[in-house]
Every structure is written in C-alpha cells, then in structure tokens.
N, CA, C and O atoms as CSV, one atom per row, in Angstrom:
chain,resi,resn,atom,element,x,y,z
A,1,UNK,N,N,-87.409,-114.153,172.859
A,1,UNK,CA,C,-88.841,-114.022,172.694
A,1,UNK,C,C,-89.514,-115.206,173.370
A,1,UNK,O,O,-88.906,-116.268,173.237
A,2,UNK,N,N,-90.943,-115.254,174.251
A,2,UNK,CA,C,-91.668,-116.023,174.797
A,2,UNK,C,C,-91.761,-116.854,173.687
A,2,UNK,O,O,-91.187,-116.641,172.619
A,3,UNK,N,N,-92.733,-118.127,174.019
A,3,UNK,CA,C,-92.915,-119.109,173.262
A,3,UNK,C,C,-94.480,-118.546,172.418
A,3,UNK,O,O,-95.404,-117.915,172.930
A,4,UNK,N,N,-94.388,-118.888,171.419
A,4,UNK,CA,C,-95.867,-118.282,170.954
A,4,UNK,C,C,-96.899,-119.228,171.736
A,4,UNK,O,O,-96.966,-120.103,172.600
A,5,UNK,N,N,-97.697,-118.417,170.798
A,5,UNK,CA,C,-99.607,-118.248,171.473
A,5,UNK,C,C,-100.067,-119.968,171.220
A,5,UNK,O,O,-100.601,-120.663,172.085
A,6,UNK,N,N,-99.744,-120.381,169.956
A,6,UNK,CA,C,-100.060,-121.841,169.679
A,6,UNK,C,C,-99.027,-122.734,170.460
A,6,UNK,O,O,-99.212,-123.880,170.869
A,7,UNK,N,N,-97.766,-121.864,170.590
A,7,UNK,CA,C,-96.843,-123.605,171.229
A,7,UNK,C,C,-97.544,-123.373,172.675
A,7,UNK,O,O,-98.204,-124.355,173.012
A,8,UNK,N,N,-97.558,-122.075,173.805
A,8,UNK,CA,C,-98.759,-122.209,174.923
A,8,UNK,C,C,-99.500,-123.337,174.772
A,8,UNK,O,O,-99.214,-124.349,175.412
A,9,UNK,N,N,-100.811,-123.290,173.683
A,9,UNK,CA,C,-101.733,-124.011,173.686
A,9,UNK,C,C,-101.430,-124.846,173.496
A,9,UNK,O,O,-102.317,-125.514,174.027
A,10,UNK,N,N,-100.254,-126.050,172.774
A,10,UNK,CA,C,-99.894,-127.267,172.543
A,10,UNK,C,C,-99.329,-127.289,174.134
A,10,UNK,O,O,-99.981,-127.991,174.907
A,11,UNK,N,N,-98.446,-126.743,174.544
A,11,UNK,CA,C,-98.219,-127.375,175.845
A,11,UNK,C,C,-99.139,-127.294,177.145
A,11,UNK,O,O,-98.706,-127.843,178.158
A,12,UNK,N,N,-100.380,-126.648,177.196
A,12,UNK,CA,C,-101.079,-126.617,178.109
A,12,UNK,C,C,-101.772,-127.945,177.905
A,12,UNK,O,O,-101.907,-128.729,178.844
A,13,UNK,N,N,-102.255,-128.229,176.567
A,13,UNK,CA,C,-102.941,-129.618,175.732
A,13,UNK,C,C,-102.301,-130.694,176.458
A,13,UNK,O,O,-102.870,-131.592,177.078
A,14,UNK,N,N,-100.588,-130.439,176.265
A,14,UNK,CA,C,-100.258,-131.448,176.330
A,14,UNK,C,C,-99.867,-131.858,178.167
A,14,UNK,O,O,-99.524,-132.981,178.536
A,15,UNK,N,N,-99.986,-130.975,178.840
A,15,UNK,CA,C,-99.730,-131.174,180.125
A,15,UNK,C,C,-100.176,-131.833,181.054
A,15,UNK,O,O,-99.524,-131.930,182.093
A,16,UNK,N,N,-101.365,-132.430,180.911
A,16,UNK,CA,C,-101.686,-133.571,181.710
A,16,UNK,C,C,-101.325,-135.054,181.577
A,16,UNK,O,O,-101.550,-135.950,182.391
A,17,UNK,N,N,-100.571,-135.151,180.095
A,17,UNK,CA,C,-99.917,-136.279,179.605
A,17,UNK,C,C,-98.279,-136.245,180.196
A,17,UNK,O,O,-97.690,-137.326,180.223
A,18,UNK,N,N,-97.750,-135.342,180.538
A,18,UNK,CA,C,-96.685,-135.664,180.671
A,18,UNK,C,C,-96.379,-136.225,182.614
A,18,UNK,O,O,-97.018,-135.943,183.627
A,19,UNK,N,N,-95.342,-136.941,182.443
A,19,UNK,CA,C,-94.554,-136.880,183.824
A,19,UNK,C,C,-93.687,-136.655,184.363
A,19,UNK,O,O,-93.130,-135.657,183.906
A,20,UNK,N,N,-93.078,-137.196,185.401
A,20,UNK,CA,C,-91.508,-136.993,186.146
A,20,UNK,C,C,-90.899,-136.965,185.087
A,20,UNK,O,O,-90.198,-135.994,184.802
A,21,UNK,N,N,-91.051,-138.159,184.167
A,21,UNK,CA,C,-89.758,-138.738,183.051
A,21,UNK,C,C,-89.792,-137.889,182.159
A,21,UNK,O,O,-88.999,-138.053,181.232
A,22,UNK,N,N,-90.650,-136.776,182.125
A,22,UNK,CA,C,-91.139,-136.167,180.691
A,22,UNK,C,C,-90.319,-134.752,180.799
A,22,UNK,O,O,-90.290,-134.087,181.834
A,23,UNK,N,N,-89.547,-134.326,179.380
A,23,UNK,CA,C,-89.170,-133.019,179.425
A,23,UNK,C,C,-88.869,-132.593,178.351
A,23,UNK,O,O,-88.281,-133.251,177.493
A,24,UNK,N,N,-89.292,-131.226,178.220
A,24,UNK,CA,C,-89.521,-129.919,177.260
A,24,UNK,C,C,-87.998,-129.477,177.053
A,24,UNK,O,O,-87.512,-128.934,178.045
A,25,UNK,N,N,-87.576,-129.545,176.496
A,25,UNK,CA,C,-86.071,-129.219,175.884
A,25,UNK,C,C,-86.122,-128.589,174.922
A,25,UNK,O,O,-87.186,-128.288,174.380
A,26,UNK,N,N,-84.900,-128.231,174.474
A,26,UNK,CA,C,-83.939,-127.214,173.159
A,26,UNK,C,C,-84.406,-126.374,173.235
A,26,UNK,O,O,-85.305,-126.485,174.068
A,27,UNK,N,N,-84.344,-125.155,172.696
A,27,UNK,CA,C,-84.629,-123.722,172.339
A,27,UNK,C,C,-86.054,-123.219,173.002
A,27,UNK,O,O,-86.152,-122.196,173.679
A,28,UNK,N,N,-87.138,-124.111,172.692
A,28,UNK,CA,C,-88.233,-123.945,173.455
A,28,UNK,C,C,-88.415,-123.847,174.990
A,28,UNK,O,O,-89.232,-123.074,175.490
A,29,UNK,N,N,-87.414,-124.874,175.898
A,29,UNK,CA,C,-87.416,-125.159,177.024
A,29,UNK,C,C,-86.465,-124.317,177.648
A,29,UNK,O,O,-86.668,-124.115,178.845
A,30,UNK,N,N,-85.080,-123.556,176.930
A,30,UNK,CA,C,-84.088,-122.616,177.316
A,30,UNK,C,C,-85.148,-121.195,177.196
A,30,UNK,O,O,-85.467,-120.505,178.164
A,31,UNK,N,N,-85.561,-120.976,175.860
A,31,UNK,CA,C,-85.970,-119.604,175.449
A,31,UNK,C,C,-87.670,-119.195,175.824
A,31,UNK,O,O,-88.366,-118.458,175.127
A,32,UNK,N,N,-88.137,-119.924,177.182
A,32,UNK,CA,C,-89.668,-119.339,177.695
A,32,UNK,C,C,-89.600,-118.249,177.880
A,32,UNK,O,O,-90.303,-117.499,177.202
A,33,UNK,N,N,-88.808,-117.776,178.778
A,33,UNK,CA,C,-88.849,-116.196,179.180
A,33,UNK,C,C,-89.088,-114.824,178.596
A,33,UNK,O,O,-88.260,-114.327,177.832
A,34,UNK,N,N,-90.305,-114.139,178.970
A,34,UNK,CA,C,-90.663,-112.850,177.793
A,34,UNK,C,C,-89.531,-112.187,176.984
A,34,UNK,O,O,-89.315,-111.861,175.817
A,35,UNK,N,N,-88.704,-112.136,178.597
A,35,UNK,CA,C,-87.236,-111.191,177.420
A,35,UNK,C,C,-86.625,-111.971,176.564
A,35,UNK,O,O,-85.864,-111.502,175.718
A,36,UNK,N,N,-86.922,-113.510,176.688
A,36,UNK,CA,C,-85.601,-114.119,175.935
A,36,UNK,C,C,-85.181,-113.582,173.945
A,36,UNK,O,O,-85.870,-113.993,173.011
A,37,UNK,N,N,-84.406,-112.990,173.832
A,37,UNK,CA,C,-84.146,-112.778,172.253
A,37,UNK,C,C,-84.071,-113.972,171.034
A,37,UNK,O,O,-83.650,-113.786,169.892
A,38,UNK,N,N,-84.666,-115.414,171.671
A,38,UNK,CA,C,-84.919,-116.547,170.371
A,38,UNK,C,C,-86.645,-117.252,170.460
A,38,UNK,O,O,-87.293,-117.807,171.348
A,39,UNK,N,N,-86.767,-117.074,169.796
A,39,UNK,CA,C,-87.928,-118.060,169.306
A,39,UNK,C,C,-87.839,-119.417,169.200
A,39,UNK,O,O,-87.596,-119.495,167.996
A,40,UNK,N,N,-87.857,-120.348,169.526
A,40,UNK,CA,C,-87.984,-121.652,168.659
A,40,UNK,C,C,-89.362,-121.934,167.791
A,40,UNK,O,O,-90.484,-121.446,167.923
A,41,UNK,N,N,-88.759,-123.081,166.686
A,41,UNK,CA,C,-90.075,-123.144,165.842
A,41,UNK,C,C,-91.019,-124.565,166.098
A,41,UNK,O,O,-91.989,-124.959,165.451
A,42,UNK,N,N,-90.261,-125.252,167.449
A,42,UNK,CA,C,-90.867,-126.223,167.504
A,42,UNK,C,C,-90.660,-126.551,168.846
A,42,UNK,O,O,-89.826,-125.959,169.531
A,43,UNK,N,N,-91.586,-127.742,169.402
A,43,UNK,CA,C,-91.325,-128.228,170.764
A,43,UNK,C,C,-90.478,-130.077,170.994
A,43,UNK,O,O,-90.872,-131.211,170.724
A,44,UNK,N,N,-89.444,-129.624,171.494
A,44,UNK,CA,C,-89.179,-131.000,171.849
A,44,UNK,C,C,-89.032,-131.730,173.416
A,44,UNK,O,O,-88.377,-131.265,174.348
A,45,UNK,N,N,-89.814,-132.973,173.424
A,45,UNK,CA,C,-90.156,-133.296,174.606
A,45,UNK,C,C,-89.405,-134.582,174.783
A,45,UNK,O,O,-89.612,-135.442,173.927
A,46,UNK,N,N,-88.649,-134.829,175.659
A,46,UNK,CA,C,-88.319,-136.379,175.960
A,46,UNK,C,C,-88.579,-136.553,176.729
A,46,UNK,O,O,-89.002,-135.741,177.552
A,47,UNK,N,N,-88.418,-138.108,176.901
A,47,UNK,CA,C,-88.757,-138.984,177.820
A,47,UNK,C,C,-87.563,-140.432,177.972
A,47,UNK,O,O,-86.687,-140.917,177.256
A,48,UNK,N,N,-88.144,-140.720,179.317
A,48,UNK,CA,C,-86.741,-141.402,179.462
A,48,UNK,C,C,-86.790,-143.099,179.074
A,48,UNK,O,O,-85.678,-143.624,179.124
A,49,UNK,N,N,-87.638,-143.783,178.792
A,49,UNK,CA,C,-88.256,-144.402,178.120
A,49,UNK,C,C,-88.703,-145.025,176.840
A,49,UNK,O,O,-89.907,-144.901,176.617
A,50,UNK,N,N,-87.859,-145.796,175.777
A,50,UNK,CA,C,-88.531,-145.796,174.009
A,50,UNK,C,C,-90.412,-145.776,174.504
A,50,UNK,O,O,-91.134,-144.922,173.989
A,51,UNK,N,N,-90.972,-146.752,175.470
A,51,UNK,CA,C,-91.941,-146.977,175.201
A,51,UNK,C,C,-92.649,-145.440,175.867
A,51,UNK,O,O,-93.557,-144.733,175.429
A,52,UNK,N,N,-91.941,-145.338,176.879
A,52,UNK,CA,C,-93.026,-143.711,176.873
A,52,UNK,C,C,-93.113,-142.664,175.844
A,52,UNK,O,O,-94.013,-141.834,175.711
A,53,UNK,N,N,-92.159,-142.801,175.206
A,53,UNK,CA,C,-92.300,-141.937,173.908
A,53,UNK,C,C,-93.287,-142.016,173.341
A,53,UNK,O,O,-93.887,-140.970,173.094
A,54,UNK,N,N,-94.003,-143.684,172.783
A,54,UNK,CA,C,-95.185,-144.001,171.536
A,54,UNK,C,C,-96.288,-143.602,172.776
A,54,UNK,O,O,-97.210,-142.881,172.393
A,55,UNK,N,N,-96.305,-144.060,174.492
A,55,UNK,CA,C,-97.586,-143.477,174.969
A,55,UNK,C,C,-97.423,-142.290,174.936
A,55,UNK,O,O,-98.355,-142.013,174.181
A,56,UNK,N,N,-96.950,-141.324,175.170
A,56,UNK,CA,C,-96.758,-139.798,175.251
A,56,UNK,C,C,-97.284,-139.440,174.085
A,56,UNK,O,O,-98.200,-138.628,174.213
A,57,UNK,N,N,-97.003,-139.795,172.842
A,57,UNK,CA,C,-97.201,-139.187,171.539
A,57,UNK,C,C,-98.639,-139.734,171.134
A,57,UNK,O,O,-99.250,-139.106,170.269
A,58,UNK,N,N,-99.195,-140.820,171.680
A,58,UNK,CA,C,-100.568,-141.462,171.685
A,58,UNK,C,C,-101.564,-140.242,172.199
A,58,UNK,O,O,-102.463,-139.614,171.640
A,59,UNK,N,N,-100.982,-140.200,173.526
A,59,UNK,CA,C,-102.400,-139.066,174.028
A,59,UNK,C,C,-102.123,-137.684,173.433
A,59,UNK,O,O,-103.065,-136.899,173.329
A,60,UNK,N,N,-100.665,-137.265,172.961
A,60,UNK,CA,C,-100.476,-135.642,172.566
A,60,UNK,C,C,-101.268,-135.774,171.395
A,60,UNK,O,O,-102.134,-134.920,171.205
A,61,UNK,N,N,-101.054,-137.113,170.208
A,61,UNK,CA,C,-101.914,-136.888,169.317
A,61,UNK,C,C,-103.612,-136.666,169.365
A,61,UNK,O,O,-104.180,-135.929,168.559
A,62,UNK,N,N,-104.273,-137.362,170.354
A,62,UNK,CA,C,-105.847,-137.309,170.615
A,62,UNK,C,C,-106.388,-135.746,170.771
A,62,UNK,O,O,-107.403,-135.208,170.329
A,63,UNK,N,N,-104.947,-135.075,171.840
A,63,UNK,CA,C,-105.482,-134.005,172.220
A,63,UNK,C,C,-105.527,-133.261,170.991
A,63,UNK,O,O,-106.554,-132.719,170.580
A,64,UNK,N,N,-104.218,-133.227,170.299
A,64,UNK,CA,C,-104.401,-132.391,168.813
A,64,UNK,C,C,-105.277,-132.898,167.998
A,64,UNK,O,O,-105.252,-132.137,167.030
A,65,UNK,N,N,-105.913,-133.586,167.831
A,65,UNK,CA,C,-107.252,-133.694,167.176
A,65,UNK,C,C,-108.531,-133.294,168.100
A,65,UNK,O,O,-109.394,-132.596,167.567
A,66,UNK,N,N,-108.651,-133.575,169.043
A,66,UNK,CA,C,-109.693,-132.860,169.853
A,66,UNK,C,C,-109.901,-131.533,169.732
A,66,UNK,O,O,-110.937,-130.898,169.537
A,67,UNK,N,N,-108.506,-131.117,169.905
A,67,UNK,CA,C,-108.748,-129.542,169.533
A,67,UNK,C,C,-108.614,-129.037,168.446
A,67,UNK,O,O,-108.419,-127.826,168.547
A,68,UNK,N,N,-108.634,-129.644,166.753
A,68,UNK,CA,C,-108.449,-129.272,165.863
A,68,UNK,C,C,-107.347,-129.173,165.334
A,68,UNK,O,O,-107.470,-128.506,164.307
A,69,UNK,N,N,-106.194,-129.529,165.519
A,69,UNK,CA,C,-104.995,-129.234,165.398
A,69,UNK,C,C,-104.525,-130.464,164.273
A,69,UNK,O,O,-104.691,-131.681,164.360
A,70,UNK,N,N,-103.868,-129.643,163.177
A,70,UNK,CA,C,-103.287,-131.100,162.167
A,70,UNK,C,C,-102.164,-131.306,162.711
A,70,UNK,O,O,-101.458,-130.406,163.164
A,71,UNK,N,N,-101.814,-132.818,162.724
A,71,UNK,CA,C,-100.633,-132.844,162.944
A,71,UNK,C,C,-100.154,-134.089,161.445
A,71,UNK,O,O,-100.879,-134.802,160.751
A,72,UNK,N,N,-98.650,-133.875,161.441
A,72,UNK,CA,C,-97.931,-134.772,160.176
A,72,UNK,C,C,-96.421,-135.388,160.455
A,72,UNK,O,O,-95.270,-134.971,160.330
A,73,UNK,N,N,-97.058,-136.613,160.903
A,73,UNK,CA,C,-95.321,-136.751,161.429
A,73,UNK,C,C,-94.683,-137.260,160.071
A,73,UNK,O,O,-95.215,-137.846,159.128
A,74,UNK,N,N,-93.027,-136.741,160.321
A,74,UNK,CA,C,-92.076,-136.657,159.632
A,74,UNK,C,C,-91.448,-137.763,159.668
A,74,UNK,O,O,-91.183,-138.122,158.520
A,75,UNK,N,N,-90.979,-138.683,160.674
A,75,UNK,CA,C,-90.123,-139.456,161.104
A,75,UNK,C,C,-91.022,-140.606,162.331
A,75,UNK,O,O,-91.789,-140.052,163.119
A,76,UNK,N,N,-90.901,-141.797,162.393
A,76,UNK,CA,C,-91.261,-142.246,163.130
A,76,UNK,C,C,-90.738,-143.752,163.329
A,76,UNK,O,O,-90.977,-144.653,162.526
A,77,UNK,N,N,-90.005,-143.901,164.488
A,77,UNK,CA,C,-89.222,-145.093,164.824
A,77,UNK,C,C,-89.195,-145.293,165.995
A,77,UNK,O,O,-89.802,-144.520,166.737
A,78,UNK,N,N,-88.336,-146.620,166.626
A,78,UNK,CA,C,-88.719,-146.814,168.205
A,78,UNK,C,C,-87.965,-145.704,169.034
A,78,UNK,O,O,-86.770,-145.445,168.891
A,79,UNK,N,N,-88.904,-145.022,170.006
A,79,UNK,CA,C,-88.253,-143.810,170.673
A,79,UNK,C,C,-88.092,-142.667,170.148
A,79,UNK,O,O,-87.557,-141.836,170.881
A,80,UNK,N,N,-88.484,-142.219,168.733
A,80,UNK,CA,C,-88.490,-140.558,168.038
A,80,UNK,C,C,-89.564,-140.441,166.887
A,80,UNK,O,O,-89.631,-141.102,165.850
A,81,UNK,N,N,-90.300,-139.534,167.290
A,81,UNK,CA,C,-91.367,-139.355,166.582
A,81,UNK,C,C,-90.965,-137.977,166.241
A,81,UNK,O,O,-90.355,-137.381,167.128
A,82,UNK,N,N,-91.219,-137.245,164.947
A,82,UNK,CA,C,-91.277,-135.603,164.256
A,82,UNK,C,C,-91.926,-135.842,163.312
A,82,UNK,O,O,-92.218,-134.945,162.521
C-alpha cells in the first residue's frame, strides 16, 4: 500500500529541510509504491550526522506546527529523536 495522505503531507512539509545526507528509510522508504502490499505507521529519516539530526528535527518541528500538526516526542538523545 502507498504511503498515506498525512505521511505525503509530512514529507512534502518536510522536503525542503532535507539534504544529500538526509534519508527516508524502513518500511516507509521500501513500501511508496501504489501496489506495494505494506503500510508503514511511521516515517524514518536519517542523517549522516548526530548534529544534523537536532537541525533536521528543528525545522521538521516548525513546519509541524505551522501547519497544525501535534507532534510528541518519545525519545530524545544525541542523534535519535521519536
């Protein structure tokens, strides 16, 4: 199964923040394709970088508040944010 309608909109949000170093992985990044038969329930992005991680997650957070979006991180240490 494609990626839903909201992870779209989180990654279009988030696409002017990312770069070279930046990448969309696991289930989300294998399973884009309309036919694909999995869903993922979340997006994971790395980077190659601890410190690009806290800027990356700096501007993804602005945008999810700009656009209304709650976000609640789970975990947060040098280099992994959930």
């Amino acid at each position: 199964m494609p990626l839903t309608e909201a992870q779209q909109l989180i990654l279009e949000l988030f696409a002017e923040n990312r770069s070279e170093a930046s990448h969309l992985a696991g289930a989300a990044g294998i399973h884009m394709a309309a036919s694909s038969p999995r869903r993922s329930a979340d997006l994971d992005l790395f980077h190659d970088r601890e410190r690009a991680v806290a800027e990356a997650f700096e501007m993804d957070r602005r945008a999810l508040d700009e656009n209304s979006f709650e976000l609640r991180v789970e975990l947060s240490q040098p280099g992994f944010i959930r």
